[in-house]
N, CA, C and O atoms as a CHARMM CRD file, in Angstrom:
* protein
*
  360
    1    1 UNK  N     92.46000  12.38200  91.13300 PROA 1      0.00000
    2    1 UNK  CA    93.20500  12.57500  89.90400 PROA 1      0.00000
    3    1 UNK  C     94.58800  13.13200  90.24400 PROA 1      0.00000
    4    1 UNK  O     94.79800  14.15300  90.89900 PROA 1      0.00000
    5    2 UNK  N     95.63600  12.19700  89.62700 PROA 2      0.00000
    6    2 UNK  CA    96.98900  13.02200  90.08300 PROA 2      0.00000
    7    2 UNK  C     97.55400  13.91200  89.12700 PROA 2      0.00000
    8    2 UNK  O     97.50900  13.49400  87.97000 PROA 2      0.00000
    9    3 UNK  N     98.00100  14.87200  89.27800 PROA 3      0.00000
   10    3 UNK  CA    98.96100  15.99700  87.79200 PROA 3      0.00000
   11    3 UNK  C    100.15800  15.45100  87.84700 PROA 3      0.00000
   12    3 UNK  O    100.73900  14.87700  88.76800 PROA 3      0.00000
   13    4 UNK  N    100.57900  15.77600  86.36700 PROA 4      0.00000
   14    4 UNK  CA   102.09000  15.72800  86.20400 PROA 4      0.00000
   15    4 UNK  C    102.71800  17.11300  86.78300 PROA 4      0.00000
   16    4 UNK  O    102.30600  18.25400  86.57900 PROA 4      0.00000
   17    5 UNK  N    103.71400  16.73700  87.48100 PROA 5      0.00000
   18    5 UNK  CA   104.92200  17.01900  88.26700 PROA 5      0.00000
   19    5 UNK  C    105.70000  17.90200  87.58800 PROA 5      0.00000
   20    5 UNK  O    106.06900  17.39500  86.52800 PROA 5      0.00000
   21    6 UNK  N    106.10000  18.98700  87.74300 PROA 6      0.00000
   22    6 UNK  CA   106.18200  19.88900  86.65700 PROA 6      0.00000
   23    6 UNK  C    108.21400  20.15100  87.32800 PROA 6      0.00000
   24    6 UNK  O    108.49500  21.19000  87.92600 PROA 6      0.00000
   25    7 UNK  N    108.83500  19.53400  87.18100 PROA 7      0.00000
   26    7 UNK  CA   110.36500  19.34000  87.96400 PROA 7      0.00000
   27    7 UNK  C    110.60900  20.70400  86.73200 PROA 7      0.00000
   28    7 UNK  O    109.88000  20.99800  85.78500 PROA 7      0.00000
   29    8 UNK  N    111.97300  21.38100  87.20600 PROA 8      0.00000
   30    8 UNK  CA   112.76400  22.12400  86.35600 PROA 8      0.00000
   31    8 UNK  C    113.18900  21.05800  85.07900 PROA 8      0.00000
   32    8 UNK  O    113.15600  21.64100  83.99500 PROA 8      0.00000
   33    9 UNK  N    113.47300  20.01100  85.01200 PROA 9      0.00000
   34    9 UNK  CA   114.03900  19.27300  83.87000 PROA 9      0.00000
   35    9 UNK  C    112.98300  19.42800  82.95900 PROA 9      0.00000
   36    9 UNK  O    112.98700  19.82400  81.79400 PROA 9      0.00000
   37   10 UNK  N    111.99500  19.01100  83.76100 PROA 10     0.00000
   38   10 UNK  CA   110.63700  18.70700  82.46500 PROA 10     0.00000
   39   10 UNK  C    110.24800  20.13000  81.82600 PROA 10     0.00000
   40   10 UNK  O    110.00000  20.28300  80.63000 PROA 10     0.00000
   41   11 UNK  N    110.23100  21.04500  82.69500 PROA 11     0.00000
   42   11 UNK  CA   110.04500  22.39900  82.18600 PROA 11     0.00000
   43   11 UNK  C    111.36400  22.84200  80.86700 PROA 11     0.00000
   44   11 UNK  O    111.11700  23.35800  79.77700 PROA 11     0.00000
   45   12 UNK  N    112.41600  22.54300  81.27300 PROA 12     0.00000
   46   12 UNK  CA   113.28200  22.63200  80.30700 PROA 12     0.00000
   47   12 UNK  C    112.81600  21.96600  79.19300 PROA 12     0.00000
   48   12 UNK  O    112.10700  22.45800  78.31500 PROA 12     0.00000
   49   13 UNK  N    113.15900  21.02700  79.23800 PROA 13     0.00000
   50   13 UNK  CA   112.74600  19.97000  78.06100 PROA 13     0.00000
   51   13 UNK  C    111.84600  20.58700  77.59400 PROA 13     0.00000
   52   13 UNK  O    112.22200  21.37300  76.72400 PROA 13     0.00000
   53   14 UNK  N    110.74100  20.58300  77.79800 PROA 14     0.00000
   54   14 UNK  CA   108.95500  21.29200  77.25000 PROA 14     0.00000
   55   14 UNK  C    109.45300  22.77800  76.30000 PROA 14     0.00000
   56   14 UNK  O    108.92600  23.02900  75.21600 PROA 14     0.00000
   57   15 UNK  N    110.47500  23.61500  76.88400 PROA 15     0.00000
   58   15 UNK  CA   110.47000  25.27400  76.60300 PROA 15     0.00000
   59   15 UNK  C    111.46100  24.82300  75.80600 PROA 15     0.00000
   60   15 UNK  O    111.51200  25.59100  74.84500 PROA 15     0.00000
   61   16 UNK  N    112.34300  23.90600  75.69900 PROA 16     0.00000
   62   16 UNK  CA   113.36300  23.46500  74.52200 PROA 16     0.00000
   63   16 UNK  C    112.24400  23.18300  73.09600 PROA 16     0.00000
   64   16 UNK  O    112.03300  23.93100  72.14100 PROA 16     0.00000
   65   17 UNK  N    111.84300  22.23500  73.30700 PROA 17     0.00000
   66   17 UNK  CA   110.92700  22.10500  72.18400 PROA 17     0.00000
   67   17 UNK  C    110.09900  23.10100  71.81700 PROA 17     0.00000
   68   17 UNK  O    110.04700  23.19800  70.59100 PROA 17     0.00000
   69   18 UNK  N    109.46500  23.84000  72.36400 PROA 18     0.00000
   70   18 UNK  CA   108.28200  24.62700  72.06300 PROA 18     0.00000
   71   18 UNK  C    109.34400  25.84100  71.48100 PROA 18     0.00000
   72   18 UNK  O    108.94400  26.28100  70.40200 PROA 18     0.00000
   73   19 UNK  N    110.39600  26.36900  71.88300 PROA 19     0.00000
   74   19 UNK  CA   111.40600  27.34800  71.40000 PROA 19     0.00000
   75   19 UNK  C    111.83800  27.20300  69.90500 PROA 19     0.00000
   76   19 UNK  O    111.95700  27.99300  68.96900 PROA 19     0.00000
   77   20 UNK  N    112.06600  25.54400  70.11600 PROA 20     0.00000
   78   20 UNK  CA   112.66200  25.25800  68.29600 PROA 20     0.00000
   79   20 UNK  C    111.54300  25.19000  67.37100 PROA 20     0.00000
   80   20 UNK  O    111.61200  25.56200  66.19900 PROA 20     0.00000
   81   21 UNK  N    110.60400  24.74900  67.87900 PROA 21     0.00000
   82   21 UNK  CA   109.26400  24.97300  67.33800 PROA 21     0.00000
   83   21 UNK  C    109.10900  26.67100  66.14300 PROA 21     0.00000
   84   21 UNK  O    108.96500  26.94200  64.95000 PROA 21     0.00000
   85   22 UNK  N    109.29500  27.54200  67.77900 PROA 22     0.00000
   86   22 UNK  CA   109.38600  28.30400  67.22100 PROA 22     0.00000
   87   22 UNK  C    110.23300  29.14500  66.04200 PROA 22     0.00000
   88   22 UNK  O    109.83100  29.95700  65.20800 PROA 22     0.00000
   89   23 UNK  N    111.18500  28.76700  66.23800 PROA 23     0.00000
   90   23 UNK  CA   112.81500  29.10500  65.60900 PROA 23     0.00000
   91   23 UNK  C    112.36700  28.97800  63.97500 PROA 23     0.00000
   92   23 UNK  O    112.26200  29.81300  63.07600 PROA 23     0.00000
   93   24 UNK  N    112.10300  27.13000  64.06600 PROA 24     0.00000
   94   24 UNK  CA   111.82600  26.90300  62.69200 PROA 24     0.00000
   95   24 UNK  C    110.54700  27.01300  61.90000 PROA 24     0.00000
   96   24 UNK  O    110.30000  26.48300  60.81600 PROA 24     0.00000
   97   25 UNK  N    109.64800  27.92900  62.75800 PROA 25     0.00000
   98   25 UNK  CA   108.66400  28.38900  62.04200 PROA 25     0.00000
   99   25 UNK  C    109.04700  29.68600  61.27800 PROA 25     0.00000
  100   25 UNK  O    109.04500  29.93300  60.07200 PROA 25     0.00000
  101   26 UNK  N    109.46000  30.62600  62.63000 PROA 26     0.00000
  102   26 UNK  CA   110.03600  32.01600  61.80200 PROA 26     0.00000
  103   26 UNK  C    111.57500  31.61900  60.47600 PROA 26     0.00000
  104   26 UNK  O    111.84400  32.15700  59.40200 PROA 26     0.00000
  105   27 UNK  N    112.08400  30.76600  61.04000 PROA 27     0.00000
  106   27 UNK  CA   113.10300  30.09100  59.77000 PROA 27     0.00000
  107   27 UNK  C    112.10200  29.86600  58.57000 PROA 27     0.00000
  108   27 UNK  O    112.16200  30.69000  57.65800 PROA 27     0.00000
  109   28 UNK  N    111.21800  28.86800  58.47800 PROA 28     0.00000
  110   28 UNK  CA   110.55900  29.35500  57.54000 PROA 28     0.00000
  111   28 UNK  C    109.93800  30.22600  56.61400 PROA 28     0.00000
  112   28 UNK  O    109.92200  30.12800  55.38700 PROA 28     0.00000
  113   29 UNK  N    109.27700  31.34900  57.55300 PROA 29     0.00000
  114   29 UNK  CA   108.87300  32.56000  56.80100 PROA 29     0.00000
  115   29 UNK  C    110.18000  32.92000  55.91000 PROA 29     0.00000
  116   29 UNK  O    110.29900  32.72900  54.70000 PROA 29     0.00000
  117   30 UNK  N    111.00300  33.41000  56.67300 PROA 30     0.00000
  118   30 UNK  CA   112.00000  34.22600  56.26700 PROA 30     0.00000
  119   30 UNK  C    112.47700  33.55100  55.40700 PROA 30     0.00000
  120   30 UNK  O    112.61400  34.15800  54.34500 PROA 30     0.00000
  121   31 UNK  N    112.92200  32.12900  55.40800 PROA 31     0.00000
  122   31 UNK  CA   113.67800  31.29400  54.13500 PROA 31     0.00000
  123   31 UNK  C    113.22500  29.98900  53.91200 PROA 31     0.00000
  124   31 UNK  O    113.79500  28.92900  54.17100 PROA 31     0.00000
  125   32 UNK  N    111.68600  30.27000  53.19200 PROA 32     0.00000
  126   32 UNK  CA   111.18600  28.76200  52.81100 PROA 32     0.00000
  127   32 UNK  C    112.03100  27.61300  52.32000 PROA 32     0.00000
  128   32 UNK  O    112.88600  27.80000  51.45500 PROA 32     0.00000
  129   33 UNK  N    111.83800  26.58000  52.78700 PROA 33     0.00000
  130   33 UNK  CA   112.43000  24.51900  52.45400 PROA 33     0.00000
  131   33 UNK  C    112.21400  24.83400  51.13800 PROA 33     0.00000
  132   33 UNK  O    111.37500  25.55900  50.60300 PROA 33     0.00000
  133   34 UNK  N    113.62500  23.78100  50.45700 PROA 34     0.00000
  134   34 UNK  CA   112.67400  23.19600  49.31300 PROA 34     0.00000
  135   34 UNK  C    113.07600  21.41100  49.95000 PROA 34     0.00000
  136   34 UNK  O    114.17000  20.94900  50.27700 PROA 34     0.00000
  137   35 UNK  N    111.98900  20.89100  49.94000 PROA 35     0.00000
  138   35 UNK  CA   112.34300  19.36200  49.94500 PROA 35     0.00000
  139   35 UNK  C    113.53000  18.60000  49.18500 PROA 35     0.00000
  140   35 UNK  O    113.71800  18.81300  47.98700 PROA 35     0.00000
  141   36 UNK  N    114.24900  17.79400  49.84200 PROA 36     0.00000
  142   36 UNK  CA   115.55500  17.50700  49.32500 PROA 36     0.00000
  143   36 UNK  C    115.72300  15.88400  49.67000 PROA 36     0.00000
  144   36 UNK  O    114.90600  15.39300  50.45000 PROA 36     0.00000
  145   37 UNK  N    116.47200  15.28200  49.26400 PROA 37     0.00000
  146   37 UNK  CA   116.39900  13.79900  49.48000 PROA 37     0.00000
  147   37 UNK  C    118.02200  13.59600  50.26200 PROA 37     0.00000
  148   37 UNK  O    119.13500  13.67200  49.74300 PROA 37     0.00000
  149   38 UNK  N    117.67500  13.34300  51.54100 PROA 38     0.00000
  150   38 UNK  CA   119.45300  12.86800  51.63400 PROA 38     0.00000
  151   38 UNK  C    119.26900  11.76800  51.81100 PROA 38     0.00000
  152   38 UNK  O    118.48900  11.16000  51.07700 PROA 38     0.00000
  153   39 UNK  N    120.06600  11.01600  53.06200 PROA 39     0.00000
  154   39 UNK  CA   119.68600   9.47000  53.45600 PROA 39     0.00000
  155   39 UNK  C    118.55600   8.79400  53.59900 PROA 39     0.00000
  156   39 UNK  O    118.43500   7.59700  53.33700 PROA 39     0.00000
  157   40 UNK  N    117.44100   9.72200  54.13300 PROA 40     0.00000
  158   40 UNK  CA   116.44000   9.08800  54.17000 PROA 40     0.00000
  159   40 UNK  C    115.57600   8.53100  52.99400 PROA 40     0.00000
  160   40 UNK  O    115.74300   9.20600  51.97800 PROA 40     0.00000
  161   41 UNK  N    114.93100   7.76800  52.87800 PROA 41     0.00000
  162   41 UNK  CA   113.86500   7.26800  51.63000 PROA 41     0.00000
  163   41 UNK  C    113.13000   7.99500  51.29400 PROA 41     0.00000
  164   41 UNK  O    112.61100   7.65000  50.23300 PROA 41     0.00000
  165   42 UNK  N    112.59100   9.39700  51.88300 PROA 42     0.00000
  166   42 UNK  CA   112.02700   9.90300  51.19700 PROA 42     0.00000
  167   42 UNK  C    112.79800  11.83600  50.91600 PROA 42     0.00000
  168   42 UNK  O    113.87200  12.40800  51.10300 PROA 42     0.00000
  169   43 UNK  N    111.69600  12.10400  50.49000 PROA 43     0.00000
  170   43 UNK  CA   112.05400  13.90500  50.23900 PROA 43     0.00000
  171   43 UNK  C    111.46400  14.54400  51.15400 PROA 43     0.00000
  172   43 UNK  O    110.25600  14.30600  51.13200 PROA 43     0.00000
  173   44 UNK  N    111.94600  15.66300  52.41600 PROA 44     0.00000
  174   44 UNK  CA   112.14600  15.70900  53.66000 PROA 44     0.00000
  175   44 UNK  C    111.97800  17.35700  53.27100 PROA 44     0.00000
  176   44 UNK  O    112.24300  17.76000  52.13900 PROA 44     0.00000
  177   45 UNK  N    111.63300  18.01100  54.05800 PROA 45     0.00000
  178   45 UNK  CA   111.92000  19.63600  54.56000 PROA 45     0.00000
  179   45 UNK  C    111.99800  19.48200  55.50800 PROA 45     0.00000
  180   45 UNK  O    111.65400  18.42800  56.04200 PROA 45     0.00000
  181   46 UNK  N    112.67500  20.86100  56.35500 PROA 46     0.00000
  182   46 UNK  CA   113.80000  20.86300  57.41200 PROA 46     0.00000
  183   46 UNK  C    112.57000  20.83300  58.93600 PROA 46     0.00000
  184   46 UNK  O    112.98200  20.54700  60.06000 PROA 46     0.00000
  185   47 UNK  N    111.37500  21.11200  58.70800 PROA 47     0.00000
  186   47 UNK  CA   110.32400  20.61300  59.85100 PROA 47     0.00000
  187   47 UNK  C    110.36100  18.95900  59.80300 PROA 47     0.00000
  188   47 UNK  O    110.30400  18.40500  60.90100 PROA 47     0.00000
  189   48 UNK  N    110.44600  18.18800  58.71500 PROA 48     0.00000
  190   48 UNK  CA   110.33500  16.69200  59.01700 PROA 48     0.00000
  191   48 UNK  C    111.72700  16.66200  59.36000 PROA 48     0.00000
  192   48 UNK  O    111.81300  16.60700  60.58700 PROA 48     0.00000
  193   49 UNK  N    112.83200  16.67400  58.82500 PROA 49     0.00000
  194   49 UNK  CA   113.95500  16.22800  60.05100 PROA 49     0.00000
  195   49 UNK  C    113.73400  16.40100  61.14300 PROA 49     0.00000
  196   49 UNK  O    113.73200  15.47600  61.95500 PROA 49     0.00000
  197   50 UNK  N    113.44400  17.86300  61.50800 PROA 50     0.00000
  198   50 UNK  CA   113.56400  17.69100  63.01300 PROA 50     0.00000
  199   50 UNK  C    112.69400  17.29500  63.63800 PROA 50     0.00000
  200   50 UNK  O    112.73800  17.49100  64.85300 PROA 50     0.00000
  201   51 UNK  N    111.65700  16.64300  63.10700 PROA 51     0.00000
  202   51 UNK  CA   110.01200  15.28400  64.16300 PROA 51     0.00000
  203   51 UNK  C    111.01600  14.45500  64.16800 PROA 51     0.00000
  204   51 UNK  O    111.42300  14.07400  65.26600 PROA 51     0.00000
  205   52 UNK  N    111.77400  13.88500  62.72700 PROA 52     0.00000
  206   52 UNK  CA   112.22000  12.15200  62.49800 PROA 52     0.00000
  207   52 UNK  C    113.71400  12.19400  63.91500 PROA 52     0.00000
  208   52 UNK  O    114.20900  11.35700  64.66900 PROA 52     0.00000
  209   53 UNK  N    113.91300  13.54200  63.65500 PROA 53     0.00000
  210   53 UNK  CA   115.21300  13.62300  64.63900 PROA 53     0.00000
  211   53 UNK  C    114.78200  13.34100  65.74300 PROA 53     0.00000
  212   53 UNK  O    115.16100  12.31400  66.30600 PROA 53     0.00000
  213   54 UNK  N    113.66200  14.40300  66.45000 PROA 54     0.00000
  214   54 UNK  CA   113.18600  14.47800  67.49600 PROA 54     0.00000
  215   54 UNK  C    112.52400  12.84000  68.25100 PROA 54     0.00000
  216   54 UNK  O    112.54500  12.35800  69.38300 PROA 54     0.00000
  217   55 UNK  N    112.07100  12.47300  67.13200 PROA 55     0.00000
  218   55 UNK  CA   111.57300  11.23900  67.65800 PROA 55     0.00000
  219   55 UNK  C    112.34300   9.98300  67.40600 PROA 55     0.00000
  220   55 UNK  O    111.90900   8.83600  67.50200 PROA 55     0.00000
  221   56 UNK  N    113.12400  10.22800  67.18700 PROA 56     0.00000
  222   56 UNK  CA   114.63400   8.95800  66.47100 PROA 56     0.00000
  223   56 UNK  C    115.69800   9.59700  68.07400 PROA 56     0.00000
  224   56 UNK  O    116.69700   8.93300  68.35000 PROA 56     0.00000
  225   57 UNK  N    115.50300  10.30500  68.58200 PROA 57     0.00000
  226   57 UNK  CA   116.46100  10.91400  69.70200 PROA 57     0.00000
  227   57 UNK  C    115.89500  10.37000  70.85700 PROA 57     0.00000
  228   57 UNK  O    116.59000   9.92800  71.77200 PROA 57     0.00000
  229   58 UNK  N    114.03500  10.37900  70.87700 PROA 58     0.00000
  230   58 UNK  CA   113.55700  10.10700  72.05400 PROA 58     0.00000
  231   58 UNK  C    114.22500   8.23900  71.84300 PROA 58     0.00000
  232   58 UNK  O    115.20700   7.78400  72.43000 PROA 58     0.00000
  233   59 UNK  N    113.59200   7.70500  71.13900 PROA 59     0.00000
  234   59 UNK  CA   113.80100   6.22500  71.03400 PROA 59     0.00000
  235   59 UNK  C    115.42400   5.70100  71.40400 PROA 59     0.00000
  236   59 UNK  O    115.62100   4.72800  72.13300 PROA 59     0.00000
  237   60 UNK  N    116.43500   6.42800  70.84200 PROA 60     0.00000
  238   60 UNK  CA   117.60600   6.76200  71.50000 PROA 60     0.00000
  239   60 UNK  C    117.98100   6.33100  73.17000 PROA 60     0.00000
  240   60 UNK  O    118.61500   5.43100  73.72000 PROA 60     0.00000
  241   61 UNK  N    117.36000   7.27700  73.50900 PROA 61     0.00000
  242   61 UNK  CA   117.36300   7.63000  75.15800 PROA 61     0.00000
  243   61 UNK  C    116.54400   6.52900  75.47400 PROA 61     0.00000
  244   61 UNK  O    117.19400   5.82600  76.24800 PROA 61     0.00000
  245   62 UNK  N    115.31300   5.97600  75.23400 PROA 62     0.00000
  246   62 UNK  CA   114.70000   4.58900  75.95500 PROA 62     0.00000
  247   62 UNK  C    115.47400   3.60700  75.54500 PROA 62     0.00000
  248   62 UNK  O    115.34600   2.52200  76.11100 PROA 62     0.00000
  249   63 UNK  N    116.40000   3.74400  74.52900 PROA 63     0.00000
  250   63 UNK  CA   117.39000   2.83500  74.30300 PROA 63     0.00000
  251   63 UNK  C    118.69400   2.68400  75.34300 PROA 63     0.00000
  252   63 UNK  O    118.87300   1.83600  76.21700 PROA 63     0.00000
  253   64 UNK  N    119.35100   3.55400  75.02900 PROA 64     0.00000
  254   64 UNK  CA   120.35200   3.44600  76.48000 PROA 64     0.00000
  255   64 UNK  C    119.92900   3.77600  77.44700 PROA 64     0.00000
  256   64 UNK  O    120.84100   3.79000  78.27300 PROA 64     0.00000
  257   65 UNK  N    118.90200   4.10900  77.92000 PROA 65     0.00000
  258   65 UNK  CA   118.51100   3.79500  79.26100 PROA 65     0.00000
  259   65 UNK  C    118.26000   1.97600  80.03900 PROA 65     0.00000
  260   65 UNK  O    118.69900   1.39800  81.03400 PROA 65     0.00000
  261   66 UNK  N    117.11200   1.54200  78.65700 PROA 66     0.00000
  262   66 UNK  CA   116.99000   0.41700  78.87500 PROA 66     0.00000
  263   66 UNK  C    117.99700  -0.45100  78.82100 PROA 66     0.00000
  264   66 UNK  O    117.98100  -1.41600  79.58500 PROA 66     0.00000
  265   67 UNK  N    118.83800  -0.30400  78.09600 PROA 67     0.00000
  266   67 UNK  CA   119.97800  -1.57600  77.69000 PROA 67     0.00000
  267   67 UNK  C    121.13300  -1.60000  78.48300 PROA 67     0.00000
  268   67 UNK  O    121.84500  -2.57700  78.71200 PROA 67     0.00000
  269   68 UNK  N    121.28500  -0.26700  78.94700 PROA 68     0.00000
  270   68 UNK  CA   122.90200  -0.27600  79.59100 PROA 68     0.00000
  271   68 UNK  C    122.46600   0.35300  80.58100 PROA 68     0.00000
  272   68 UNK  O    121.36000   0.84500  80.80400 PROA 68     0.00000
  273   69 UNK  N    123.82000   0.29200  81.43600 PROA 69     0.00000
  274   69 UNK  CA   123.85100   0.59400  82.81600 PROA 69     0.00000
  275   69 UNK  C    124.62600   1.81500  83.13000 PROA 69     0.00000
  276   69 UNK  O    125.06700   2.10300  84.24300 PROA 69     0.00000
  277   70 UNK  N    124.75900   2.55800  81.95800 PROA 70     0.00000
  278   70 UNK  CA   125.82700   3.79500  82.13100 PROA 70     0.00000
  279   70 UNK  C    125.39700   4.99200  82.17300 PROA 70     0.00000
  280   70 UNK  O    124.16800   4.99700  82.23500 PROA 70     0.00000
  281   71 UNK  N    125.75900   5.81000  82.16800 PROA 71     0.00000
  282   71 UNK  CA   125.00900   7.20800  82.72600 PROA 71     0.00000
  283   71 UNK  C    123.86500   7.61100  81.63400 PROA 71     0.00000
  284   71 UNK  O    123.81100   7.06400  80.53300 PROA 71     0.00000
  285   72 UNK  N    122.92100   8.66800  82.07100 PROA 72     0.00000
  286   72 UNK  CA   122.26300   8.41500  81.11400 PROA 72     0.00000
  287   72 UNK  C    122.34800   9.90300  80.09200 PROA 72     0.00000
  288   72 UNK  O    121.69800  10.17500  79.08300 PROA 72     0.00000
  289   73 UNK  N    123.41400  10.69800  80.80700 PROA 73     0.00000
  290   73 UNK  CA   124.04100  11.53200  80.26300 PROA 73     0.00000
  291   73 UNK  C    124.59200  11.20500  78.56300 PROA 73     0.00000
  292   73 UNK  O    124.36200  11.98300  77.63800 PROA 73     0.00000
  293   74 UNK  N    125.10700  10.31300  78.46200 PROA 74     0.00000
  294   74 UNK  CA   125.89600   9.50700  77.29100 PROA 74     0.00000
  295   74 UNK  C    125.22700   8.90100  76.44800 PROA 74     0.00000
  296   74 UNK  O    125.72400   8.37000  75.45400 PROA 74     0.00000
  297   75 UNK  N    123.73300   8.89600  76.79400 PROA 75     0.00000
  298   75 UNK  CA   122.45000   8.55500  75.72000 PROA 75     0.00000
  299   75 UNK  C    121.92000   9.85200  75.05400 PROA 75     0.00000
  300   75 UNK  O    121.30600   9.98200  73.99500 PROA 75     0.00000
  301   76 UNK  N    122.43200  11.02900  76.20700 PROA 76     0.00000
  302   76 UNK  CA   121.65900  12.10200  75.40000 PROA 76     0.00000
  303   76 UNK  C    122.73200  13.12500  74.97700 PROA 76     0.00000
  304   76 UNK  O    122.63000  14.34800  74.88100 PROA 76     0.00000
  305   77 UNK  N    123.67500  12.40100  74.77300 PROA 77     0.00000
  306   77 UNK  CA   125.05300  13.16000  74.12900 PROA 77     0.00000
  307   77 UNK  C    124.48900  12.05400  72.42200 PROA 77     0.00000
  308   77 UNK  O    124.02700  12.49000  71.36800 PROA 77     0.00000
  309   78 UNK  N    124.71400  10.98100  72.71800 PROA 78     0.00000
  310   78 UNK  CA   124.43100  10.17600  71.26900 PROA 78     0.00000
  311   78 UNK  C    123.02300  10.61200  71.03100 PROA 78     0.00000
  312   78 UNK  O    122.77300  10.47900  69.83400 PROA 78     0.00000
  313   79 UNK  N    122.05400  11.05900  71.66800 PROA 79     0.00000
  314   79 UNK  CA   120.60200  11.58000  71.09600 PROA 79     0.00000
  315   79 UNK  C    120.61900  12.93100  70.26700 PROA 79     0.00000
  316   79 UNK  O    119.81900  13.20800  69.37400 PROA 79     0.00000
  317   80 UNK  N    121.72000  13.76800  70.73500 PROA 80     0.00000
  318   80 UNK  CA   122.53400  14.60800  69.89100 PROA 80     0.00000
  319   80 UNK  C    122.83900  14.44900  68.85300 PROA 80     0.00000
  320   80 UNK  O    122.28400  15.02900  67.92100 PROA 80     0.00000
  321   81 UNK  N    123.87800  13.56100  68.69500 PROA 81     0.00000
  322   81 UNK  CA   124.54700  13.25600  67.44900 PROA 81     0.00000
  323   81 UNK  C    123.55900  12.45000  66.45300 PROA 81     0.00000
  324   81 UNK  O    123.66400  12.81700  65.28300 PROA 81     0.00000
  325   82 UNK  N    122.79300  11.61300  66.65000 PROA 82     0.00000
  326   82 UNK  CA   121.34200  11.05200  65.69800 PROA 82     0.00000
  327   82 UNK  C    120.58900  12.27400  65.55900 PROA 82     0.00000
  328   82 UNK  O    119.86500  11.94000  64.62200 PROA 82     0.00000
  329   83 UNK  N    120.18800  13.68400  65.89000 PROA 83     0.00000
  330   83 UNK  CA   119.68900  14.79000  65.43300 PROA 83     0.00000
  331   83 UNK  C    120.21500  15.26300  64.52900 PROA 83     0.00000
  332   83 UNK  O    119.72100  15.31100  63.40300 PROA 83     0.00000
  333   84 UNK  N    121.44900  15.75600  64.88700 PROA 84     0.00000
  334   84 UNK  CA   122.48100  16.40500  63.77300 PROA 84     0.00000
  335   84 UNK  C    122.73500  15.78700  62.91100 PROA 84     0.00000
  336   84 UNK  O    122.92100  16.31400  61.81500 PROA 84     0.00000
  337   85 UNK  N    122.80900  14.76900  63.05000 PROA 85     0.00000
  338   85 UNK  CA   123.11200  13.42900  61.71000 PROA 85     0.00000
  339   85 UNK  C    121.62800  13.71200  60.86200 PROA 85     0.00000
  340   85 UNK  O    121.62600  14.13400  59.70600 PROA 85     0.00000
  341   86 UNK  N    120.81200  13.51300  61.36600 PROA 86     0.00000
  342   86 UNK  CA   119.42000  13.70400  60.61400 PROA 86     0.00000
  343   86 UNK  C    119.07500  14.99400  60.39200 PROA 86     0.00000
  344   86 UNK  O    118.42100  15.06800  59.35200 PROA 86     0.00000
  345   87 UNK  N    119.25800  16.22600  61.01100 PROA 87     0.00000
  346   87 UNK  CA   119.00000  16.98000  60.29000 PROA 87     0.00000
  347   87 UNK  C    120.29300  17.33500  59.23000 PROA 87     0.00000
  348   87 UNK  O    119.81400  17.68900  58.15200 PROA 87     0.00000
  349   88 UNK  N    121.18100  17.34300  59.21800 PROA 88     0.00000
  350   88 UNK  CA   122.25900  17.78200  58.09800 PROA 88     0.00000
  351   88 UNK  C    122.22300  16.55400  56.88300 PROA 88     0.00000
  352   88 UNK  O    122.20800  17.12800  55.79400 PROA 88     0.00000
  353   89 UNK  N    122.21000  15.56700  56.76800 PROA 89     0.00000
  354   89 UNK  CA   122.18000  14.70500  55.99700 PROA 89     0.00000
  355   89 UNK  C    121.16800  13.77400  55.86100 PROA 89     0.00000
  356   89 UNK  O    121.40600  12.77200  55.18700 PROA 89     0.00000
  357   90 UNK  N    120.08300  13.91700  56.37300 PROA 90     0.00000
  358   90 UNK  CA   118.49700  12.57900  56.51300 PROA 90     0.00000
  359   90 UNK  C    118.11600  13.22100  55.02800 PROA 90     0.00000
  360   90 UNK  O    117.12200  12.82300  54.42000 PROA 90     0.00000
């Protein structure tokens, strides 16, 4: 049986998520959502932006990775900007 490879990136990545995780749980207590409708089709609180972000960012990155040949730095600068776009206005 082989394990996953535990590199400093992946550890980052992992303690990035699990951190905002946290952030916007205690954001919650302290200042409950009310569901709001922006761009998206439906009515959203600020935990579903950031899955639709989170997972609209990953798809992102298998996107310019797969398609282009350019750094892959510049997929996760635009995986950025599709977060922020979705959480401020989705």
């Amino acid at each position: 049986m082989e394990w996953m490879v535990w590199t400093p990136s992946v550890a980052i990545f992992i303690s990035v998520i699990l951190v905002s995780l946290a952030s916007l749980t205690v954001w919650e207590i302290k200042s409950p959502t009310i569901e709001r409708k922006g761009f998206l089709p439906i009515m959203t609180t600020r935990g579903d932006r950031f899955f639709i972000g989170l997972l609209g960012a990953a798809f992102v990155n298998l996107f310019w990775i797969g398609l282009t040949d350019m750094s892959a730095w510049f997929g996760f600068v635009l995986s950025l900007v599709y977060m922020a776009i979705i959480a401020r206005w989705g």
